[in-house]
PDB file of the backbone (N, CA, C, O) and the ligand in Angstrom, with CONECT records:
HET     CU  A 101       1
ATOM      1  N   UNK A   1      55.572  62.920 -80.929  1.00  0.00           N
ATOM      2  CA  UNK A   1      55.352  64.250 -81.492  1.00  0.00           C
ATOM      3  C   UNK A   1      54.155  64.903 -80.811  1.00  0.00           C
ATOM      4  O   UNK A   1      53.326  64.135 -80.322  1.00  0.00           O
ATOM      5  N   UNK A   2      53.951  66.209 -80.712  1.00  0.00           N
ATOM      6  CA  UNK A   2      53.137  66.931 -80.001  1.00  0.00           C
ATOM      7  C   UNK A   2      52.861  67.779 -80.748  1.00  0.00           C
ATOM      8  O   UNK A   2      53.722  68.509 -81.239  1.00  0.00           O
ATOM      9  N   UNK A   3      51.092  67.923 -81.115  1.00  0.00           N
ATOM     10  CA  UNK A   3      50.678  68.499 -82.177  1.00  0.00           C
ATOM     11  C   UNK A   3      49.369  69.417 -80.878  1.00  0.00           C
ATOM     12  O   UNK A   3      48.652  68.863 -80.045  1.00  0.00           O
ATOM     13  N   UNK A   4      49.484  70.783 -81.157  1.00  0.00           N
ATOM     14  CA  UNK A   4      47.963  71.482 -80.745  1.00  0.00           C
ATOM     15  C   UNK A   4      47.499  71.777 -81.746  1.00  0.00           C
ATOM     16  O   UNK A   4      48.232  72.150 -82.662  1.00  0.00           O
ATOM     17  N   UNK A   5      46.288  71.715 -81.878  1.00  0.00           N
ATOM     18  CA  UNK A   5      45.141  72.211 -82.764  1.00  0.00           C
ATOM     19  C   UNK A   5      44.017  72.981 -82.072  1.00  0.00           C
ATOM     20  O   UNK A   5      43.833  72.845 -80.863  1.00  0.00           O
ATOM     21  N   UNK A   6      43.187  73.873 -82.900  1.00  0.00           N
ATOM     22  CA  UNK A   6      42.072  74.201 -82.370  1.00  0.00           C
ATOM     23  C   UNK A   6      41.301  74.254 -83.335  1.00  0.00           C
ATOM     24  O   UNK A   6      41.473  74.616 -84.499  1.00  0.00           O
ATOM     25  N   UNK A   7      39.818  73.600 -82.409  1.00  0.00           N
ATOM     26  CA  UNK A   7      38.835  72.991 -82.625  1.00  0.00           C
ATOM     27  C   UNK A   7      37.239  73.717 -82.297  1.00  0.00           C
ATOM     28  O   UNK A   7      36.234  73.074 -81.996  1.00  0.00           O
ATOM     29  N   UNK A   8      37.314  74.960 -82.423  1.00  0.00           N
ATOM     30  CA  UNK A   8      36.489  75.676 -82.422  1.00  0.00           C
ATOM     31  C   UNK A   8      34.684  75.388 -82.541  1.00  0.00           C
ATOM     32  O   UNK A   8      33.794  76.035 -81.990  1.00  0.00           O
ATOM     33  N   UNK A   9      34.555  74.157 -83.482  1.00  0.00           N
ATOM     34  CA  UNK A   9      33.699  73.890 -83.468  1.00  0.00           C
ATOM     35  C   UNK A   9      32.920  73.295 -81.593  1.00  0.00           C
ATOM     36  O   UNK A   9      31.798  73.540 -81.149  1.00  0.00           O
ATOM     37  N   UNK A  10      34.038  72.520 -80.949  1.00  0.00           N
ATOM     38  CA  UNK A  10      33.630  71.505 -79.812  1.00  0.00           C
ATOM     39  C   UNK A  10      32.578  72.619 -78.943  1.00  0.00           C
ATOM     40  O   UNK A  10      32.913  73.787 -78.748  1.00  0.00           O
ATOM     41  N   UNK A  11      31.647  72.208 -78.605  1.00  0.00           N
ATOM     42  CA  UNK A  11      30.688  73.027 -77.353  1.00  0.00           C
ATOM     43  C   UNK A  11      30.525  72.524 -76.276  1.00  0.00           C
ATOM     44  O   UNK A  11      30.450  73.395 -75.409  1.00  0.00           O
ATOM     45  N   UNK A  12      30.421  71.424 -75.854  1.00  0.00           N
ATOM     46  CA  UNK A  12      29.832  70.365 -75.019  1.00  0.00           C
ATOM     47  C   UNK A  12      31.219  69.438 -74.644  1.00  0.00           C
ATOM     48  O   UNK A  12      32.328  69.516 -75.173  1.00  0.00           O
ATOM     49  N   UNK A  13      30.783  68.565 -73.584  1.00  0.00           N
ATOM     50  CA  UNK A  13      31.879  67.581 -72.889  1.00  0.00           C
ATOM     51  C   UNK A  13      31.488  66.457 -74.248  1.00  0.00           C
ATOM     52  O   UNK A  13      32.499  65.793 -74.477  1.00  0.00           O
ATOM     53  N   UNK A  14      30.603  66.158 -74.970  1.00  0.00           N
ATOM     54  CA  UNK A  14      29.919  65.182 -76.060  1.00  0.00           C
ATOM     55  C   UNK A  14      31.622  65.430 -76.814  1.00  0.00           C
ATOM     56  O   UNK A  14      32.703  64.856 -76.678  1.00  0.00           O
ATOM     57  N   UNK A  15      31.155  66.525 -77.585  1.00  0.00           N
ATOM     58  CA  UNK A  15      32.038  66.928 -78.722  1.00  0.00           C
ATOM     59  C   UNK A  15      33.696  66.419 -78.414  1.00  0.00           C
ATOM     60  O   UNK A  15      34.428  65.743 -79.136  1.00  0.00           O
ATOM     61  N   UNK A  16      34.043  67.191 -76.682  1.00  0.00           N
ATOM     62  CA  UNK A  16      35.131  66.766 -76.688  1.00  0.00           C
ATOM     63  C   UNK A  16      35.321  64.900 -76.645  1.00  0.00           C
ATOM     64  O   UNK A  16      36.360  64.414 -77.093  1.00  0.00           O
ATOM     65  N   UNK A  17      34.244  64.014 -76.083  1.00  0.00           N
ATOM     66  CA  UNK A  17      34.065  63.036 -76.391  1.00  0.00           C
ATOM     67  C   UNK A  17      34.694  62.490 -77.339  1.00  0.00           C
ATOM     68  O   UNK A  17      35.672  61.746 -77.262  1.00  0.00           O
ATOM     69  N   UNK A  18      33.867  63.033 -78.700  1.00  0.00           N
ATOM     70  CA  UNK A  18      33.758  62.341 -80.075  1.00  0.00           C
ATOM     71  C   UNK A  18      35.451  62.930 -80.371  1.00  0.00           C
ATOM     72  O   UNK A  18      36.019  61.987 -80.922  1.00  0.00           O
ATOM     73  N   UNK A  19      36.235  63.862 -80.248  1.00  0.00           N
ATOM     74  CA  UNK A  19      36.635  64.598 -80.824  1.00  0.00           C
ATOM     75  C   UNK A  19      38.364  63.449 -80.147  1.00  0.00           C
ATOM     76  O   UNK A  19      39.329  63.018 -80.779  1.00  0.00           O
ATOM     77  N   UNK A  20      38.101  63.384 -79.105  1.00  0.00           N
ATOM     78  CA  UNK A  20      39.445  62.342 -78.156  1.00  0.00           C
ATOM     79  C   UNK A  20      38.923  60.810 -78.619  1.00  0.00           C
ATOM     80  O   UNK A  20      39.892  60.052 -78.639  1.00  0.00           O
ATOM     81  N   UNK A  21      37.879  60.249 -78.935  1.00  0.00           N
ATOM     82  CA  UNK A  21      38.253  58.995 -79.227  1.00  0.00           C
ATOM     83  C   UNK A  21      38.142  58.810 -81.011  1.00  0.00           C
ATOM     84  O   UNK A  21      38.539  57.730 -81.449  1.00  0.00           O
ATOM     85  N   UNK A  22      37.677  59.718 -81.895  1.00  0.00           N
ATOM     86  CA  UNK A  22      38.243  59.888 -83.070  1.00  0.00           C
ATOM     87  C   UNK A  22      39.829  60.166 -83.314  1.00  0.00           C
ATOM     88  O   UNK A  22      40.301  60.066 -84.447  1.00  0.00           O
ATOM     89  N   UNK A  23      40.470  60.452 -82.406  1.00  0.00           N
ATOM     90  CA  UNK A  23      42.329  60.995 -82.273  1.00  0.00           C
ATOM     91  C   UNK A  23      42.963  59.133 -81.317  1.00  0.00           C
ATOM     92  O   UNK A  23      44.071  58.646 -81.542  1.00  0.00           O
ATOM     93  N   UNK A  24      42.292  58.719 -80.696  1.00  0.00           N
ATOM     94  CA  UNK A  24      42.289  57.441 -80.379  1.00  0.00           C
ATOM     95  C   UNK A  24      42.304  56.585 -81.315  1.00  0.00           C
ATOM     96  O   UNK A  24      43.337  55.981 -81.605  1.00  0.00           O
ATOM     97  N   UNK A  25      41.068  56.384 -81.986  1.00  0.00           N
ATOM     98  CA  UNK A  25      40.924  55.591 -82.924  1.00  0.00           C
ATOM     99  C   UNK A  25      42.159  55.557 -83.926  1.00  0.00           C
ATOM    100  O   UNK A  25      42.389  54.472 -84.459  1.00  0.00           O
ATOM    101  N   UNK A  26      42.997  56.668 -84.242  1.00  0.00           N
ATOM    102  CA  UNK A  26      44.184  56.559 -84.655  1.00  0.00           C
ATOM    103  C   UNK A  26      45.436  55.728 -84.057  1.00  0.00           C
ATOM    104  O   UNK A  26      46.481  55.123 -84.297  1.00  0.00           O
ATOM    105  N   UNK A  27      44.921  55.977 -83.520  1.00  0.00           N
ATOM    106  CA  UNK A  27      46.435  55.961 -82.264  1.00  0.00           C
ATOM    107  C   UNK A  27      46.169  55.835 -80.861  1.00  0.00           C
ATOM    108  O   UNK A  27      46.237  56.847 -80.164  1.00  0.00           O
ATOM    109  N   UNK A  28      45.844  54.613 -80.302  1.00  0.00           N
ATOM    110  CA  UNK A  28      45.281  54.277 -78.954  1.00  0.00           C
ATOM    111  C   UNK A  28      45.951  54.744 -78.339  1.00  0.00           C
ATOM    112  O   UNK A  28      45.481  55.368 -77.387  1.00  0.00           O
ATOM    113  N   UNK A  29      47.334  54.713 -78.517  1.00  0.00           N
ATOM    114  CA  UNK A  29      48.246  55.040 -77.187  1.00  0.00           C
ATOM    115  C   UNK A  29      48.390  56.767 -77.050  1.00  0.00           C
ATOM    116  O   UNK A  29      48.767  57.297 -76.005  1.00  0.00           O
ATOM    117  N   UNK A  30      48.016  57.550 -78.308  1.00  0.00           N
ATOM    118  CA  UNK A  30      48.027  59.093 -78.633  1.00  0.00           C
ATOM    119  C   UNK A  30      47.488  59.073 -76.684  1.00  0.00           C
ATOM    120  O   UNK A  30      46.820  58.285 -76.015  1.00  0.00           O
ATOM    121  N   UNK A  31      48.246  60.441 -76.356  1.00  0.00           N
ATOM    122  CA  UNK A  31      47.630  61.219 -74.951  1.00  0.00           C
ATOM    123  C   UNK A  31      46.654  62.542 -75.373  1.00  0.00           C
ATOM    124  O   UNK A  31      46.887  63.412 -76.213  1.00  0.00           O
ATOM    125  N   UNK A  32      45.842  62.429 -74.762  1.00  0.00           N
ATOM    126  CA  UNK A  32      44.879  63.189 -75.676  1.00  0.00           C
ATOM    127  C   UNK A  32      44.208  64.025 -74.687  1.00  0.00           C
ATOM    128  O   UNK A  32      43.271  63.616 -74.001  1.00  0.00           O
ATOM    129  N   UNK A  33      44.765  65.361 -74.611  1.00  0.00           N
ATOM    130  CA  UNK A  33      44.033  66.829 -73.701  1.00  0.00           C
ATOM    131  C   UNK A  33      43.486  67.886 -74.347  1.00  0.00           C
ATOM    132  O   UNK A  33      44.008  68.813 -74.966  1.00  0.00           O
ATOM    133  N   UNK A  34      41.836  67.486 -74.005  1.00  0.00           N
ATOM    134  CA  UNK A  34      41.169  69.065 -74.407  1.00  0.00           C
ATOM    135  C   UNK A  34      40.576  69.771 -73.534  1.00  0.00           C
ATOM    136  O   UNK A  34      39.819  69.339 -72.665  1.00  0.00           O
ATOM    137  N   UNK A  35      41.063  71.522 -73.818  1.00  0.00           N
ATOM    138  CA  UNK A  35      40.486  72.225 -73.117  1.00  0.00           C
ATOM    139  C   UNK A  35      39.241  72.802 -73.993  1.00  0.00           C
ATOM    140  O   UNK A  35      39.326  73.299 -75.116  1.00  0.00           O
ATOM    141  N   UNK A  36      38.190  72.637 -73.296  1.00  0.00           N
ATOM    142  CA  UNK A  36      36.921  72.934 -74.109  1.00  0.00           C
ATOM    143  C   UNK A  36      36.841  74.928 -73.830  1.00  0.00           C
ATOM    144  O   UNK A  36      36.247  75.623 -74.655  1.00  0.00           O
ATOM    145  N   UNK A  37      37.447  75.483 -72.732  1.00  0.00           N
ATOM    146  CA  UNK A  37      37.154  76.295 -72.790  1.00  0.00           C
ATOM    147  C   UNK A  37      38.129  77.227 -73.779  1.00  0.00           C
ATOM    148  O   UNK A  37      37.931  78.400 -74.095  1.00  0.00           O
ATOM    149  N   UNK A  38      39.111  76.462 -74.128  1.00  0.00           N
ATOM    150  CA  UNK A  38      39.690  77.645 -75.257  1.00  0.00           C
ATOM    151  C   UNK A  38      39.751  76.725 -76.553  1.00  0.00           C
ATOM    152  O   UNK A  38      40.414  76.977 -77.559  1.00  0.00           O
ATOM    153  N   UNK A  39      39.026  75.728 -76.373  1.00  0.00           N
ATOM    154  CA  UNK A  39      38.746  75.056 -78.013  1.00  0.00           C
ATOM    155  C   UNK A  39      40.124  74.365 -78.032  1.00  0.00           C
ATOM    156  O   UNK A  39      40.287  74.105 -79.225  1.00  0.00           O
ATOM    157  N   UNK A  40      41.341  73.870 -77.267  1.00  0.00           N
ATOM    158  CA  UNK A  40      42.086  73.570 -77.816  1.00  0.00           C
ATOM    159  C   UNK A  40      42.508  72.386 -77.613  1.00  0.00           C
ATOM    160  O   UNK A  40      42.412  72.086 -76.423  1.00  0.00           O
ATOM    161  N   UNK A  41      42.964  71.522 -78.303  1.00  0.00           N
ATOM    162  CA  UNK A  41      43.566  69.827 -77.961  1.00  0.00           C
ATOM    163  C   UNK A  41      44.873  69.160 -78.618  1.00  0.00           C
ATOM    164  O   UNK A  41      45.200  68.782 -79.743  1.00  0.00           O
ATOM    165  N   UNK A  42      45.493  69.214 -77.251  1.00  0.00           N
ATOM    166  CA  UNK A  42      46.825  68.534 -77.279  1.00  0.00           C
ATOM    167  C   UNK A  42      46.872  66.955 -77.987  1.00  0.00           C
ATOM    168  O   UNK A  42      45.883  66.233 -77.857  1.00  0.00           O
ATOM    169  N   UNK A  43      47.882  66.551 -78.615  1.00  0.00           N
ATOM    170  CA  UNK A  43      47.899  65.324 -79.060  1.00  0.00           C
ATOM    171  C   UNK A  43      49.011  64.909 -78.679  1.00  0.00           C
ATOM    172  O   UNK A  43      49.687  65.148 -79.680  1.00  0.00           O
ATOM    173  N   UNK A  44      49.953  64.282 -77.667  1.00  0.00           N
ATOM    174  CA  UNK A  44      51.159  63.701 -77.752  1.00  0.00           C
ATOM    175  C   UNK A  44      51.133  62.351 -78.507  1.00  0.00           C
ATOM    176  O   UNK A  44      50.484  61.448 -77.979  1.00  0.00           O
ATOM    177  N   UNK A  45      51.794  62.091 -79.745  1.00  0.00           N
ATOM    178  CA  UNK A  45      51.614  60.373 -80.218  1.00  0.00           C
ATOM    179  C   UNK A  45      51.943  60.776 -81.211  1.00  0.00           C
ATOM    180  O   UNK A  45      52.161  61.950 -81.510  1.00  0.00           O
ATOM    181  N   UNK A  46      52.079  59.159 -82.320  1.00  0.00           N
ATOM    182  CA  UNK A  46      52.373  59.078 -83.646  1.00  0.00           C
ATOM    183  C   UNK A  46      51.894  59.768 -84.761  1.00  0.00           C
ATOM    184  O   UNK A  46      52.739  59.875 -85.649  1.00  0.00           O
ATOM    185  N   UNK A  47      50.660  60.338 -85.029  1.00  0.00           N
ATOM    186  CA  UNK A  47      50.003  60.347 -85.699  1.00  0.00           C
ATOM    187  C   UNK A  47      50.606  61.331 -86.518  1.00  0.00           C
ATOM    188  O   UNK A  47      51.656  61.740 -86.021  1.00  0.00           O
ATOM    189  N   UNK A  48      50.296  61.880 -87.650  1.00  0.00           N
ATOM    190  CA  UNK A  48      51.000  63.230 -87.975  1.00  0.00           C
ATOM    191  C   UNK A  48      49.950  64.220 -87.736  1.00  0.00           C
ATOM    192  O   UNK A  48      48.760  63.958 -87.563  1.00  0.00           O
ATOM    193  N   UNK A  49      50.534  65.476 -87.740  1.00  0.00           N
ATOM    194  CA  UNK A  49      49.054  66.896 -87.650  1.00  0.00           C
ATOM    195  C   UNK A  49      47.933  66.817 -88.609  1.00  0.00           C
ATOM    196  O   UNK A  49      46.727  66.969 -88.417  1.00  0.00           O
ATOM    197  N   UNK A  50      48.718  66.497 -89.885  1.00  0.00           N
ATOM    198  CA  UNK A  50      47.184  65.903 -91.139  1.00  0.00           C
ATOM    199  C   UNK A  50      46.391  65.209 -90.428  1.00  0.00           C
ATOM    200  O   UNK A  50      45.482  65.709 -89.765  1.00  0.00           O
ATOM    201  N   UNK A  51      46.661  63.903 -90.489  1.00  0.00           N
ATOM    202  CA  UNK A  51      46.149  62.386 -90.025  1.00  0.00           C
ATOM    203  C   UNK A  51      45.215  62.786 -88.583  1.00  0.00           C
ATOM    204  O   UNK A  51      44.314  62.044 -88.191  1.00  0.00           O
ATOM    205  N   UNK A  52      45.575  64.029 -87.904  1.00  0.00           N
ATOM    206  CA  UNK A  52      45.082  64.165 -86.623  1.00  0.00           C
ATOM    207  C   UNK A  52      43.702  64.929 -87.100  1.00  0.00           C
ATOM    208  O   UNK A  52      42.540  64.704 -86.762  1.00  0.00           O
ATOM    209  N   UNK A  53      44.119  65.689 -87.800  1.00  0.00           N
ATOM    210  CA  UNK A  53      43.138  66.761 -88.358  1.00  0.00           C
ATOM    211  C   UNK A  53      42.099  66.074 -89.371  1.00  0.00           C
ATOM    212  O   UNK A  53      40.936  66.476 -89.367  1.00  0.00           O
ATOM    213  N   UNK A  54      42.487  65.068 -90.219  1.00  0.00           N
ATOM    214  CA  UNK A  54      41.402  64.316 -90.829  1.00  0.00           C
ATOM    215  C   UNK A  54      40.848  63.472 -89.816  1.00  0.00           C
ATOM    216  O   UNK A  54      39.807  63.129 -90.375  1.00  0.00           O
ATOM    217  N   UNK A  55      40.845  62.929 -88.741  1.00  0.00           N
ATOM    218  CA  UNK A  55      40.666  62.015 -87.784  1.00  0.00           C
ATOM    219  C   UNK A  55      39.065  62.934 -87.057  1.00  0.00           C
ATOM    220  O   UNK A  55      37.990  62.517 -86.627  1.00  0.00           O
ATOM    221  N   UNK A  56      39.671  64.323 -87.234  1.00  0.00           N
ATOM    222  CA  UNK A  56      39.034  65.172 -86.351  1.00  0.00           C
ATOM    223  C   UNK A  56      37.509  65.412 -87.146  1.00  0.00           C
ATOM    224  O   UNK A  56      36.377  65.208 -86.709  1.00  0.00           O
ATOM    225  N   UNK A  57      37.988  65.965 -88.588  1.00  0.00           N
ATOM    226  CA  UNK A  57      36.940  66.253 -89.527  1.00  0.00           C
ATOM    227  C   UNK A  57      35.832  65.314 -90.089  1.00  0.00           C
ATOM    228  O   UNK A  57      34.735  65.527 -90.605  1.00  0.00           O
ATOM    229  N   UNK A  58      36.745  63.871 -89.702  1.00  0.00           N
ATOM    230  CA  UNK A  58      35.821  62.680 -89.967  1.00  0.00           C
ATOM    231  C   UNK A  58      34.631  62.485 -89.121  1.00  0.00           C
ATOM    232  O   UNK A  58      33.697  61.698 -89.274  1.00  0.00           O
ATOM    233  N   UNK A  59      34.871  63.448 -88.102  1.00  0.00           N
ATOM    234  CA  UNK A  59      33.622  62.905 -87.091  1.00  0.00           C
ATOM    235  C   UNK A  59      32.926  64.312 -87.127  1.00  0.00           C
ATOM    236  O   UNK A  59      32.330  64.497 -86.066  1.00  0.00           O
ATOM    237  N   UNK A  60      32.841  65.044 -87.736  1.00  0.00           N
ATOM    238  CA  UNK A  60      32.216  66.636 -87.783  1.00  0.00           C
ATOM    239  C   UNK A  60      32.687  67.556 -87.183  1.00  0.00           C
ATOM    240  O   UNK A  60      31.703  68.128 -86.713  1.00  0.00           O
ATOM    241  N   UNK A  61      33.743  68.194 -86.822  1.00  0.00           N
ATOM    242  CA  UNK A  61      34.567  68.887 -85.700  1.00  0.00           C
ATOM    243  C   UNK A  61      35.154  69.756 -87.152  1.00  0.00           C
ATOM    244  O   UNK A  61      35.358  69.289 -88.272  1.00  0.00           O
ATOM    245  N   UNK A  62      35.311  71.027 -86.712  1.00  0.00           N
ATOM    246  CA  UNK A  62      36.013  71.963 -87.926  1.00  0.00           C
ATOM    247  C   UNK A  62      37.534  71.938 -87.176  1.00  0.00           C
ATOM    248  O   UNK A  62      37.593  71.712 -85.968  1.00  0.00           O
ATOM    249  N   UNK A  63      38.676  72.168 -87.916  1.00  0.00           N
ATOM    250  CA  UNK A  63      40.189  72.362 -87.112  1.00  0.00           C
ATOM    251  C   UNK A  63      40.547  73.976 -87.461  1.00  0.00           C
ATOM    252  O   UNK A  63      40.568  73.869 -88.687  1.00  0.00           O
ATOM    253  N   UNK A  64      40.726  74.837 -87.306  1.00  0.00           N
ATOM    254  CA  UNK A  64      41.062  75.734 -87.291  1.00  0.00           C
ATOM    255  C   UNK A  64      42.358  76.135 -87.965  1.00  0.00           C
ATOM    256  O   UNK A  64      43.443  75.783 -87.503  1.00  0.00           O
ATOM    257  N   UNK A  65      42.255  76.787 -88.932  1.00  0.00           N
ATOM    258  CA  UNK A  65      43.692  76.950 -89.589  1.00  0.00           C
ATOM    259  C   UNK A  65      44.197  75.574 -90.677  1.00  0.00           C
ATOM    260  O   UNK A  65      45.293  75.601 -91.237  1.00  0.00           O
TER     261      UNK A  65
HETATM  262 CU    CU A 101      28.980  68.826 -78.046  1.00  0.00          CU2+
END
């Protein structure tokens, strides 16, 4: 499944850091692309869009929408 979100909060290469191995930590095998310059990150993998989005919020990152 292929979920985009945006992540408005991310500023820094850090954020996108925290923000891809919190979506990991779900789901190692998840493929995980962020573009920092339009805030946005692809998820191909199991996880559902919730589960991605609590994954996200758990580490301080706001999801948009
Ligand atoms: Cu940052």
């Amino acid at each position: 499944m292929s979920v985009e979100l945006k992540v408005p909060s991310m500023v820094c290469d850090g954020c996108v850091d925290t923000v891809t191995k919190a979506i990991k930590g779900i789901d190692s095998n998840a493929k995980v692309e962020v573009d920092l310059s339009t805030k946005t990150v692809k998820v191909d993998g199991n996880p559902s869009e919730d589960s991605i989005k609590e994954a996200i919020s758990s580490v301080g990152h706001t999801v948009e929408g």
